[in-house]
C-alpha positions as CSV (number, residue, x, y, z in Angstrom):
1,X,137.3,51.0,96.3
2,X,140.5,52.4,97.2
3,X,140.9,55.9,98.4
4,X,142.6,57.1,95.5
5,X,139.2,56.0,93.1
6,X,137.2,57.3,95.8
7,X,138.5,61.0,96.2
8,X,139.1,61.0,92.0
9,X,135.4,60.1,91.7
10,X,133.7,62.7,94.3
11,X,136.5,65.2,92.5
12,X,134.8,64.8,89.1
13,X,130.7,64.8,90.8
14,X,132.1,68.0,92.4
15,X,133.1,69.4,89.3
16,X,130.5,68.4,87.3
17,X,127.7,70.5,89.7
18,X,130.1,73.1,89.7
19,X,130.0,72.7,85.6
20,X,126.1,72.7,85.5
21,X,125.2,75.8,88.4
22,X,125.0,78.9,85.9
23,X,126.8,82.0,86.7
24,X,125.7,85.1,85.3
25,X,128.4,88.1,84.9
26,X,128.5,91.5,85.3
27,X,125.1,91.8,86.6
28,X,123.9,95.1,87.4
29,X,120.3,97.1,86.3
30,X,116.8,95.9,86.6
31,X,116.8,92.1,86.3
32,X,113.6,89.8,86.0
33,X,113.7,86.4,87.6
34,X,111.5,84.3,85.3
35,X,108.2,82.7,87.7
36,X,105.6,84.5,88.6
37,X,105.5,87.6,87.0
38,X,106.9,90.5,88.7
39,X,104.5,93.3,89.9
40,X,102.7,95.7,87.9
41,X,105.1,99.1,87.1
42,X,108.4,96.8,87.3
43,X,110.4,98.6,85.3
44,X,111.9,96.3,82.3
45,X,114.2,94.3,82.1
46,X,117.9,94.8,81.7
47,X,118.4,91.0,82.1
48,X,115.6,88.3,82.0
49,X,116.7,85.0,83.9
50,X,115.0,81.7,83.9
51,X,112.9,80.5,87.0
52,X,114.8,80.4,90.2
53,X,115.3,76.8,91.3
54,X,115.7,75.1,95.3
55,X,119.7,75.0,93.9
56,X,121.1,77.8,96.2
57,X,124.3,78.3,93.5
58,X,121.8,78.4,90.5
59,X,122.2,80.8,89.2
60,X,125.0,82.8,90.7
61,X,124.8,86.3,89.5
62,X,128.2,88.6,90.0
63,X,127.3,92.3,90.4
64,X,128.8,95.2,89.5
65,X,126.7,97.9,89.9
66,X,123.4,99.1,91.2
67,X,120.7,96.1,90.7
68,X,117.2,95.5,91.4
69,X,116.3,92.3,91.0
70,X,112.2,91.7,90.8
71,X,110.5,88.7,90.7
72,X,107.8,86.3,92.3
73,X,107.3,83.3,93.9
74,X,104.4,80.8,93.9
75,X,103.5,77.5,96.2
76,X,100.4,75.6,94.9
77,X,98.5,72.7,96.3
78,X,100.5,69.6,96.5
79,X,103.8,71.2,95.4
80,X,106.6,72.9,96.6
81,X,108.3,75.8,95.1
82,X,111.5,77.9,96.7
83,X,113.4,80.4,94.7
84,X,116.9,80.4,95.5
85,X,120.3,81.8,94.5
86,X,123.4,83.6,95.5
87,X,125.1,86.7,94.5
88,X,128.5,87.2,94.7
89,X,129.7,91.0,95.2
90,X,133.3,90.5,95.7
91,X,135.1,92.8,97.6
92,X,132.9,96.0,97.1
93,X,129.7,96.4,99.8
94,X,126.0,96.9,98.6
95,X,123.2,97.7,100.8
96,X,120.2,95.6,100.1
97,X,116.5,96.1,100.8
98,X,114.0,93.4,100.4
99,X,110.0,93.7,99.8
100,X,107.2,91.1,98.8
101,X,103.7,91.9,98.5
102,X,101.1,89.1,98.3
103,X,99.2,88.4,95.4
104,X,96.7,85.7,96.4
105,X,94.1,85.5,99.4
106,X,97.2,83.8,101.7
107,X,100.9,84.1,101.9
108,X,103.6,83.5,104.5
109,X,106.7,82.4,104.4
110,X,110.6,82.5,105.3
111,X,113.8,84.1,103.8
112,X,117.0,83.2,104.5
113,X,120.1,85.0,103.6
114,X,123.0,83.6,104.3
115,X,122.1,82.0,107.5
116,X,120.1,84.9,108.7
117,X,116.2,84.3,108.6
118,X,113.7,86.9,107.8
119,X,109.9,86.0,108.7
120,X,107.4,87.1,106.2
121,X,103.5,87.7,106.1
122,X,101.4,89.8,103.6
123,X,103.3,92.5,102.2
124,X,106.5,94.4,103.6
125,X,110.4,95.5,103.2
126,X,113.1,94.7,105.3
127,X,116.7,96.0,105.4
128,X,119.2,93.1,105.0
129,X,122.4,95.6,105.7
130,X,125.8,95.7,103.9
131,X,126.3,92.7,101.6
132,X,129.2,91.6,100.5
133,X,131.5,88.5,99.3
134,X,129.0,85.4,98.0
135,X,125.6,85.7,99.6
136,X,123.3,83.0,99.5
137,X,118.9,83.6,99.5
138,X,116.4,81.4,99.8
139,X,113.1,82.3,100.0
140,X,110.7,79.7,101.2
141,X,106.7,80.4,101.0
142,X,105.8,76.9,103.0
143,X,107.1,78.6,105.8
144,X,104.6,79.9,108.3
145,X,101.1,79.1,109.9
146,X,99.2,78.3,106.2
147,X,100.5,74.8,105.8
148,X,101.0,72.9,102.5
149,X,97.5,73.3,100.9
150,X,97.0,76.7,100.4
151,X,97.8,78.4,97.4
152,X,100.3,81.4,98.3
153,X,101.8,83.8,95.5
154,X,103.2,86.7,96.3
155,X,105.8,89.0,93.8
156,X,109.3,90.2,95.6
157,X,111.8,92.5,94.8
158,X,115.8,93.2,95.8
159,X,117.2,96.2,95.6
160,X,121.1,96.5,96.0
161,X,123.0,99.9,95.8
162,X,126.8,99.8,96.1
163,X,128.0,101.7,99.4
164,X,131.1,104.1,98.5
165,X,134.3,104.0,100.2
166,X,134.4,106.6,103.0
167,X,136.4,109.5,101.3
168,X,138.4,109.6,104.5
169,X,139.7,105.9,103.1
170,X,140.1,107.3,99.5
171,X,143.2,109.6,101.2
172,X,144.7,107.0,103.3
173,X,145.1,104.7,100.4
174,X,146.5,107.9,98.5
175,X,148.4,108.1,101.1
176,X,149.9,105.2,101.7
177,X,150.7,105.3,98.1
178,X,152.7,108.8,97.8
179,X,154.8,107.3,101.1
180,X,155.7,103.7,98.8
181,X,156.4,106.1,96.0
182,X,158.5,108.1,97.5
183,X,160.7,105.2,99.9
184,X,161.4,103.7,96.1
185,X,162.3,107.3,94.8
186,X,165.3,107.5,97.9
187,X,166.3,104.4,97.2
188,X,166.7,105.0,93.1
């Protein structure tokens, strides 16, 4: 196959599961992934997705706001489940806070957020910092000492709040503004 075929081919099986990964816009209030059902008192939905799915760009949910996202995740004998997904928050920064709590007799496992990995056991909350730009998560409950027979549930939740610009930055940018406008008024 020449190279010209080649490239044109891998072009179109790029675009096509670019076509098929679902992107969900202006995402922001209390979202339910579908799964295992989020925890008792979740508040309801705002949005209600489908089951999360190993494909880390399925879906890809662009925020715009405040969002909690709850949901759950199960492995059962013989099979292996991972939620995963990314969110893209363009230029603005969130800071994100992620809990689990286990909801059978065993759970462990791993989540990984852009690279980072975040070890988990029974039930906690860990701060994953300022987010921003397309962040992949993958949360993984094979990981950890319980092997692949167990059953392990366990319900999750991620809480993102928008960090404001420093109001210090708010007056530079004025700023910097008032000195364009008035370099274009001298030259008029």
């Amino acid at each position: 196959m020449n190279k010209s075929i080649a490239s044109g081919v891998a072009a179109l099986a790029l675009a096509a599961s670019a076509a098929s990964a679902a992107t969900i816009e202006n995402v922001s209030g209390v979202v339910h992934e579908g799964g295992v059902a989020p925890a008792a008192g979740s508040p309801a939905a705002d949005i209600k997705l489908g089951d999360f799915n190993s494909s880390i760009d399925d879906p890809i949910l662009e925020i715009v706001g405040d969002t909690s996202i709850y949901g759950g995740v199960a492995h059962r004998t013989k099979t292996k489940y991972f939620d995963s997904w990314s969110m893209d928050f363009g230029a603005d920064s969130y800071a994100a806070t992620f809990n689990w709590q286990k909801t059978s007799a065993n759970f462990d496992g791993r989540l990984v957020v852009s690279g980072i990995q975040y070890d988990l056991d029974d039930a906690g909350s860990v701060s994953l910092g300022t987010l921003t730009g397309l962040v992949t998560f993958n949360l993984d409950p094979l990981f950890g000492r319980f092997g692949p027979n167990p059953d392990e549930v366990a319900t999750w939740d991620l809480q993102v709040s928008e960090v404001p610009l420093p109001a210090g930055m708010v007056l530079m940018l004025t700023g910097i503004a008032g000195i364009a406008g008035m370099r274009k008024l001298k030259k008029s």
